[in-house]
C-alpha positions in Angstrom: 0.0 0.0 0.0 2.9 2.9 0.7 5.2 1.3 -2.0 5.8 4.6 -3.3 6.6 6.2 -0.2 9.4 7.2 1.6 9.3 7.1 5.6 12.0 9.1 7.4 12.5 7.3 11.1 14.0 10.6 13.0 14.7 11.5 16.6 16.1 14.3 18.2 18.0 14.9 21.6 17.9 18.7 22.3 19.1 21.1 24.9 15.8 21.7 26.5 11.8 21.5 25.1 11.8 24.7 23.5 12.5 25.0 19.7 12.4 28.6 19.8 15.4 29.0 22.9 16.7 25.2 22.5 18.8 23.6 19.9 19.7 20.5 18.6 22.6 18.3 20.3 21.8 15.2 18.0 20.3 13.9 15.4 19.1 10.5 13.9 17.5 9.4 10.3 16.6 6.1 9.5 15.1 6.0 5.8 12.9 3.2 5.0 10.3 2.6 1.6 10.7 0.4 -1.3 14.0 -0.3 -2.2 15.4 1.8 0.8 17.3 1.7 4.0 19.4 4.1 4.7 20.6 5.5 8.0 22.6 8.5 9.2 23.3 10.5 12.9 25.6 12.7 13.9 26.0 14.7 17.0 25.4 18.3 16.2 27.6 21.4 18.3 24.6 23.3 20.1 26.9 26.5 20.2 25.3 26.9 23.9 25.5 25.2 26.8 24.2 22.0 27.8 22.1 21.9 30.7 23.0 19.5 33.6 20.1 17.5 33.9 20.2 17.4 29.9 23.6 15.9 30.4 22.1 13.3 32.9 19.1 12.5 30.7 20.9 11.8 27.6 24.4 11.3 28.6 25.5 13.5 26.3 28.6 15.7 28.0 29.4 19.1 26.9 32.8 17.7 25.9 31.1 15.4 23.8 30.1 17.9 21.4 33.3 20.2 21.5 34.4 20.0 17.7 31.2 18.5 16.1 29.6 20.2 13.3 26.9 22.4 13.7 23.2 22.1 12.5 24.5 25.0 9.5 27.0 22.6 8.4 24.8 19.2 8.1 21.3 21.2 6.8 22.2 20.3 3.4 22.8 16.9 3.5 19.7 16.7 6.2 17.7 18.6 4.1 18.3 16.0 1.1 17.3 12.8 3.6 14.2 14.3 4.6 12.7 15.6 2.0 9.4 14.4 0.2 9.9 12.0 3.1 7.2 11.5 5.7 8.3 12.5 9.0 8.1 9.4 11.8 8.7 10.4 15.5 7.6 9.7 18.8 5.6 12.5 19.8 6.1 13.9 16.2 5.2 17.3 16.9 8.0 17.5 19.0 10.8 16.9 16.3 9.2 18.7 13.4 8.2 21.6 15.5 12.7 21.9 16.0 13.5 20.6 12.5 11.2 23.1 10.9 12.5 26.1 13.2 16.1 25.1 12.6 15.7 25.0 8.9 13.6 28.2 8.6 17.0 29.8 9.5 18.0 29.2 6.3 15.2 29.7 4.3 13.5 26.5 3.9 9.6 25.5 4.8 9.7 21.9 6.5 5.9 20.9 6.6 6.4 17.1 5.7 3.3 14.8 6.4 3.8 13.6 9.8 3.3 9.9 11.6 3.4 9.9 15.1 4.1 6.7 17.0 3.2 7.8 19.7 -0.9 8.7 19.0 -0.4 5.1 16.7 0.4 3.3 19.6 -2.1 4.6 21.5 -4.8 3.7 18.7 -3.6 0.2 18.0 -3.3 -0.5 21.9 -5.5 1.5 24.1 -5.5 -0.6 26.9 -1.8 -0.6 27.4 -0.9 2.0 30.5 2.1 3.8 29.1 3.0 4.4 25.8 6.6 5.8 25.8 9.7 4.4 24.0 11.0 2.8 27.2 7.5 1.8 27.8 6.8 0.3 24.3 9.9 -1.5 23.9 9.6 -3.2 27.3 5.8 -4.7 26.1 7.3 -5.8 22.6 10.0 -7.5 24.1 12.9 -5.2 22.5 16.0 -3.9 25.0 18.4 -1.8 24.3 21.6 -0.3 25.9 20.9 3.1 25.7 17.5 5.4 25.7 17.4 8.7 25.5 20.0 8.9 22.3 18.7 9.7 18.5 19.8 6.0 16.6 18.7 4.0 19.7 15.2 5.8 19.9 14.8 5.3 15.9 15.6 1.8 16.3 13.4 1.6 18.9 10.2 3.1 16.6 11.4 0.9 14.1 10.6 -2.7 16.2 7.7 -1.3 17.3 6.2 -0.6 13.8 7.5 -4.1 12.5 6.1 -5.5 15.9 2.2 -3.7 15.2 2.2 -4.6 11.5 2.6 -8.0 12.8 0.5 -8.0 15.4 -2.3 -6.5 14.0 -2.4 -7.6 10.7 -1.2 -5.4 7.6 -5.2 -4.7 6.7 -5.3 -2.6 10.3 -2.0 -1.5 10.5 -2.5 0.4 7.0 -5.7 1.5 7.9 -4.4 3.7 10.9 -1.3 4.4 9.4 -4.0 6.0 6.0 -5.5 7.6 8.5 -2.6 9.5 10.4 -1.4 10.5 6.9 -4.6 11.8 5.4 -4.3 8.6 2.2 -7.7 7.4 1.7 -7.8 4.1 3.0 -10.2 1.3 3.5 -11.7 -0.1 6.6 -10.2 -3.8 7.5 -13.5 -5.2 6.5 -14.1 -3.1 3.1 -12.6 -4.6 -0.1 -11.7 -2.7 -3.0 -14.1 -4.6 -5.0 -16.4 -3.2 -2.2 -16.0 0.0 -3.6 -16.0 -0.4 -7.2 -19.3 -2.0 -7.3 -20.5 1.6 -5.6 -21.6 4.2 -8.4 -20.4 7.4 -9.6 -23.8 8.3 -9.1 -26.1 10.2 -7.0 -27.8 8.7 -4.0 -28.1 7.9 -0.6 -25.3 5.4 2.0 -25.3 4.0 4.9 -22.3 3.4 7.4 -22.7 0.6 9.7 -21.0 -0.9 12.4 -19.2 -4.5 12.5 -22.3 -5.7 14.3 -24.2 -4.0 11.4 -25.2 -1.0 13.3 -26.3 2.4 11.8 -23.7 4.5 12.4 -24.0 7.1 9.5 -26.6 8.8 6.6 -25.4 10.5 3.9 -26.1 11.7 0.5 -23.7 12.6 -2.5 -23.7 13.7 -5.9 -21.1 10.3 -6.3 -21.6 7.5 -3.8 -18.2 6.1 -4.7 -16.1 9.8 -4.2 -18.0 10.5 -0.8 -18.1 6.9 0.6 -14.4 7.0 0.0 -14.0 10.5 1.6 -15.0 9.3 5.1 -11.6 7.0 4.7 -9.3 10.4 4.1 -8.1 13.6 5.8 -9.4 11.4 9.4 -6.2 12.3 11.2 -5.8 12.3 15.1 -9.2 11.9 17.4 -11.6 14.0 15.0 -15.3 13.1 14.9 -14.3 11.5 11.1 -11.3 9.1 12.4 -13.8 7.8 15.1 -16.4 7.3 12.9 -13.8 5.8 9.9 -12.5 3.3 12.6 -15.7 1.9 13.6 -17.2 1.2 10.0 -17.8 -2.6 9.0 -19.8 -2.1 5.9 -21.4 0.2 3.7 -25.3 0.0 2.2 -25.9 2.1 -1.1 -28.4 3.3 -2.7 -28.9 4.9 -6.1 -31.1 7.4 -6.9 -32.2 10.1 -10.2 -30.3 13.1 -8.9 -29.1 15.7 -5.9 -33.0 16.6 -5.2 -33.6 13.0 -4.8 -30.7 12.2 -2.3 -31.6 15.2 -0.4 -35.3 14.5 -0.1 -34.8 10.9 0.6 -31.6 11.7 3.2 -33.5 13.8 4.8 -36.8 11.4 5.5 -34.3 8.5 6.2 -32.7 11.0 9.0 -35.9 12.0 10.6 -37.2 8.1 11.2 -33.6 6.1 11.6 -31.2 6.7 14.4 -27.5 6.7 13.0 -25.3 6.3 16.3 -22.4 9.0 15.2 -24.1 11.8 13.5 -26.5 14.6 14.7 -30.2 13.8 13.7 -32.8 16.5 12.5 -34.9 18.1 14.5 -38.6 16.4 15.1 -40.5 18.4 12.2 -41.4 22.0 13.5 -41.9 25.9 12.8 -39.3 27.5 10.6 -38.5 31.2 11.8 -40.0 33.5 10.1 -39.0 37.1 10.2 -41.2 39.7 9.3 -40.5 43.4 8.7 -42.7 46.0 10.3 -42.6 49.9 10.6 -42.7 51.6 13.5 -43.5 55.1 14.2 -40.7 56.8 12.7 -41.1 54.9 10.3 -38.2 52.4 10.3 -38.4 48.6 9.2 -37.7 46.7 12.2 -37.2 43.0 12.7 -40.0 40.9 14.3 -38.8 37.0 14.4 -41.8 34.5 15.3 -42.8 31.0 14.5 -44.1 29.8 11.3 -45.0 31.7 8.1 -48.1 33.9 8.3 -51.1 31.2 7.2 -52.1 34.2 4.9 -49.0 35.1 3.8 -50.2 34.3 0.1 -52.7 36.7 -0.1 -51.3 39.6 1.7 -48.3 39.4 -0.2 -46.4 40.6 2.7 -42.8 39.9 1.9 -40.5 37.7 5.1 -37.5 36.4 5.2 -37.2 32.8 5.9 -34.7 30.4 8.1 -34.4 27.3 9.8 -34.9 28.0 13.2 -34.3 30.9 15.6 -30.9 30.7 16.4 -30.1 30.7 12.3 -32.1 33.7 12.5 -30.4 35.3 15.1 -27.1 34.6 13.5 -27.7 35.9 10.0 -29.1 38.7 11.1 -26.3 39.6 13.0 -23.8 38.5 10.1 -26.2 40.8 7.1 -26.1 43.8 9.3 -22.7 43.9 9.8 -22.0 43.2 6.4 -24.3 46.4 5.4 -23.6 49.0 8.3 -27.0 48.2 9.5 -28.2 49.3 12.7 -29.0 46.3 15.5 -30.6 48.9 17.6 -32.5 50.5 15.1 -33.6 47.2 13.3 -34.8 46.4 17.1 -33.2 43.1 17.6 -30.7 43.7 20.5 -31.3 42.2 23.8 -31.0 43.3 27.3 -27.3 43.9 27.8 -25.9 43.8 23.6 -24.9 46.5 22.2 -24.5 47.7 18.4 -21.3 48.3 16.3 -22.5 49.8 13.3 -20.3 53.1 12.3 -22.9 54.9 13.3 -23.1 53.8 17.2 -19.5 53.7 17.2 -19.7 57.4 15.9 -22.0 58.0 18.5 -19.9 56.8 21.3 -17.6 58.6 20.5 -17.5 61.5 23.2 -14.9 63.6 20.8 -17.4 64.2 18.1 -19.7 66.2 18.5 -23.6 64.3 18.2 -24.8 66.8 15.5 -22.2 65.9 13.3 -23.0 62.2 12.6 -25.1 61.6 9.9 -28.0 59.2 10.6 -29.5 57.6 7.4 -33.3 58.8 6.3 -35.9 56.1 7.1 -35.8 55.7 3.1 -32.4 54.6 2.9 -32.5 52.7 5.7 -35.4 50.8 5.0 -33.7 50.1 1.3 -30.7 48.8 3.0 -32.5 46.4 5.2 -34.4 45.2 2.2 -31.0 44.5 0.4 -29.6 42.9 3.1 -32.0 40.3 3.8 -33.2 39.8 -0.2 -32.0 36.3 -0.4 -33.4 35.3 2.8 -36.8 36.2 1.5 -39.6 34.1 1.5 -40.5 32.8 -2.1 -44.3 31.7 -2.6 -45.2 28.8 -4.2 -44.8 29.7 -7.8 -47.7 27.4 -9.0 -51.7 27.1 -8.4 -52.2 23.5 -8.1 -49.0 20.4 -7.2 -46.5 19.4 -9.5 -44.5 16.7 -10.5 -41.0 17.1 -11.0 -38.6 14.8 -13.1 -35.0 14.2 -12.3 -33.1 11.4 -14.1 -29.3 10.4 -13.7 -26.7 9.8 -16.3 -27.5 6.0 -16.0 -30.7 6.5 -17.1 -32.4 6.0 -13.4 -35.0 8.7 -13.6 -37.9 9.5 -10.2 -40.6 11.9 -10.5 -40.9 14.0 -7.2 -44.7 14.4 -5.7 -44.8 18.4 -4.4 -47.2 20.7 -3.9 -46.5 24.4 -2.0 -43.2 23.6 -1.0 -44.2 20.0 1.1 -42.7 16.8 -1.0 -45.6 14.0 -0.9 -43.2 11.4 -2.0 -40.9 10.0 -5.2 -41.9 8.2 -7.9 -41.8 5.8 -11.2 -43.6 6.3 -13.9 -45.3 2.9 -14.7 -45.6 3.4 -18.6 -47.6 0.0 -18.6 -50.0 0.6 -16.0 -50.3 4.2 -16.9 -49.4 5.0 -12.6 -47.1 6.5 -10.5 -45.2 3.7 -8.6 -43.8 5.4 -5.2 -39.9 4.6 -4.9 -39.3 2.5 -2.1 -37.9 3.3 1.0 -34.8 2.2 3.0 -36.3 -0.7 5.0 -40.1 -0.2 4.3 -42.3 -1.5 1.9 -44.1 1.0 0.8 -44.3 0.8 -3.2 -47.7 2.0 -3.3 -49.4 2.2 -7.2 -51.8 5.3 -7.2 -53.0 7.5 -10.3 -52.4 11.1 -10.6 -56.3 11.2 -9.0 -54.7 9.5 -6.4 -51.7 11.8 -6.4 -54.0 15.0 -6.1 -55.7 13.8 -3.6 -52.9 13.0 -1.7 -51.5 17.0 -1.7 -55.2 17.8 0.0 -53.6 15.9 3.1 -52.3 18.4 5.5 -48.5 18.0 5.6 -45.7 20.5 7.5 -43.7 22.7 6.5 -40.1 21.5 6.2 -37.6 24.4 6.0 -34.7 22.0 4.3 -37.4 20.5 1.8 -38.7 24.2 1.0 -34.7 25.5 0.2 -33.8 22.0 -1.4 -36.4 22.3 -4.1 -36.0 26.1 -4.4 -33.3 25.6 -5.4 -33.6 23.1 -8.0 -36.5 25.7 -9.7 -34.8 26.5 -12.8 -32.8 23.3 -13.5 -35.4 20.3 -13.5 -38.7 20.2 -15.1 -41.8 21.3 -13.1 -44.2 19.8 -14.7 -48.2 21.0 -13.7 -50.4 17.6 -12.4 -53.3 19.1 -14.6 -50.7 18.8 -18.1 -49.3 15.2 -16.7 -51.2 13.1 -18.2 -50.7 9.1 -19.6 -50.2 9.5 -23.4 -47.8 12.3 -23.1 -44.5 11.2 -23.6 -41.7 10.9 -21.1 
């Protein structure tokens, strides 16, 4: 698997912890890869002193280094080892943190890709109680003279890596090395052949467990790019690396499109319980925000639940967002992207305050009130209408429910049930039959034949509002066709 890369064992004894007041005293590369092995150290003059306890740790004298190049004379040929190397050390960050100060000296960027032993043993074998060299190389079995110098530290990373690759398998020792180095890697249990049977397609996936539990929903314009995603950039004890460790198989699904995968992501969210990812919300009230006058007349913000039940009529225009907190947040981020007052919009709370130019002018005691300029209610009211224009609520752009038609490259094609805004579910067209066969569900049965009678009647059911379903198929407006349920009919072609 890492045929075509080179690993550069290294280990560093220093004068102290602190890259940017400590130097290097010694130095240690092991090269290892296809075709490779290669080693090289050198003690290194610090041009400082050593401290004592230093001396004691290591065993490295002062005298010992009296006469030994300095880190300026070996860069070059270090520089030469290292490079388009990965960087292996024990507590990594360590090492690279002095390699990288010592060679920006002299005008080089070090920012190899890094494996730590260190978090790799304590991945592979959480239940041992110490995972330090001395530690490590007393549980493998592997002694060794000296500790605490550069080449006997490398060696001892070395035996340790040989000793996990064994003990764990290759299959799991790759796996967590992948996911340390960011290389998209699959799961002990996934084949390759796993993966090419998976589409370039749109559709929905499933992550489960080894004892087949859910552990994951997604959707994806190509099931085979984002299934292999969750296997890459997974370093260290992120949310992804937990979740890419504890995968045992993968369930796909193809569907007509992006609309589809969202629509049918999202119903599969609301009624399954994936173990390692957030679920939606229980179905409830969008936020809407509405824009009144008030005396002087200003547009200020009111935020309440739920869009106006006459909203169509009145054609009172409201922007439109998931919940409160969105709402909250947005506003906050459109006003100070537009100078807009928070005060004047009347959205602060009891102890905010407002940092348009204006209130800072304001607070200001230097200036002089009279001499800040306060925008008419006009312009204001124009600014706040700009600022929030593509938050604003769109009505449903049609007088009765539509069907609309999404097919993929491969041919696999739904129609989508929807009438103001509310999906009433997916779709075949049953050419035969002359009906709309409903496209089945993860895990139910629910391929119910009905006619487009049927399918009107079925929009007179009282259904919620869904604020991801309503900016999902917004947003598809102009790129699918729409097609009215009054000009669907059988002997039109499809």
């Amino acid at each position: 698997m890492f045929k075509h890369i080179r690993f550069a064992l290294v280990d560093l004894e220093t004068t102290g912890g602190q890259h940017a007041h400590d130097e290097i005293m010694e130095v240690a590369v092991r090269l290892v890869g296809e075709g490779v092995d290669d080693s090289w150290e050198s003690l290194l003059d610090p041009l400082c002193s050593v401290p004592t306890f230093i001396q004691g740790l290591t065993g490295i004298s002062q005298a010992m280094l009296r006469g030994k190049p300095t880190f300026a004379a070996v860069q070059d040929g270090l520089w030469d080892l290292l490079q388009d190397a990965v960087l292996v050390a024990h507590n990594a960050r360590f090492d690279a943190g002095f390699l990288r100060a010592n060679f920006a000296r002299y005008g080089r960027q070090y920012s190899p890709p890094v494996l730590c032993t260190l978090k790799l043993a304590r991945t592979l074998y959480p239940d041992w109680p110490k995972h330090g060299l001395e530690a490590i190389c007393h549980r493998i079995g592997f002694y060794s003279e000296v500790h605490h110098r550069a080449m006997a530290d490398v060696d001892a990373m070395k035996a340790f890596l040989d000793y996990a690759r064994k003990d764990k398998g290759a299959a799991i020792f790759n796996f967590e090395v992948g996911l340390q180095l960011g290389i998209p890697v699959l799961p002990p249990s996934i084949s390759q052949e796993d993966i090419d049977a998976i589409p370039c397609q749109p559709g929905i996936y499933r992550l489960l467990g080894e004892a087949g539990e859910l552990l994951y929903i997604g959707s994806a314009t190509s099931l085979q790019a984002q299934i292999l995603a969750h296997f890459k950039n997974t370093a260290g004890d992120s949310k992804a690396a937990k979740l890419a460790r504890r995968v045992g198989g993968v369930q796909w699904q193809m569907l007509a499109g992006e609309l589809s995968a969202g629509l049918h992501v999202s119903f599969a969210l609301r009624h399954e319980k994936p173990q390692m990812q957030r679920r939606i919300k229980a179905a409830g009230k969008p936020c809407c925000v509405r824009f009144v006058a008030n005396d002087k007349g200003d547009i200020q913000l009111r935020l309440r639940s739920g869009l106006p039940a006459n909203i169509v009529q009145t054609g009172e225009i409201v922007a439109l967002f998931r919940d409160r907190k969105q709402a909250k947040a947005r506003i906050i981020e459109s006003a100070s992207h537009s100078d807009l007052c928070l005060s004047r919009l009347g959205v602060l709370a009891v102890g905010e305050h407002c940092v348009c130019s204006v209130c800072d002018a304001l607070a200001d005691l230097s200036l002089p009130a009279s001499t800040v300029s306060v925008a008419e209610p006009a312009a204001f009211n124009a600014g706040v209408t700009a600022a929030f224009a593509e938050y604003a609520y769109s009505p449903w752009p049609f007088d009765e429910p539509v069907l609309i038609r999404e097919q993929n490259e491969a041919g696999h094609e739904e129609w989508h049930l929807v009438d103001d805004w509310r999906h009433y579910g997916s779709f075949h067209w049953d050419t035969n039959h002359q009906r709309l066969t409903e496209y089945a569900v993860h895990g139910v049965d629910n391929r119910t034949s009905i006619s487009l009678l049927d399918a009107r009647r079925r929009c007179e059911q009282s259904k919620d509002f869904q604020y991801e379903h309503y900016r999902l198929l917004r947003a598809f407006l102009n790129d699918l066709e729409w097609r009215r349920l009054s000009e669907f009919s059988a002997d039109m072609p499809i």
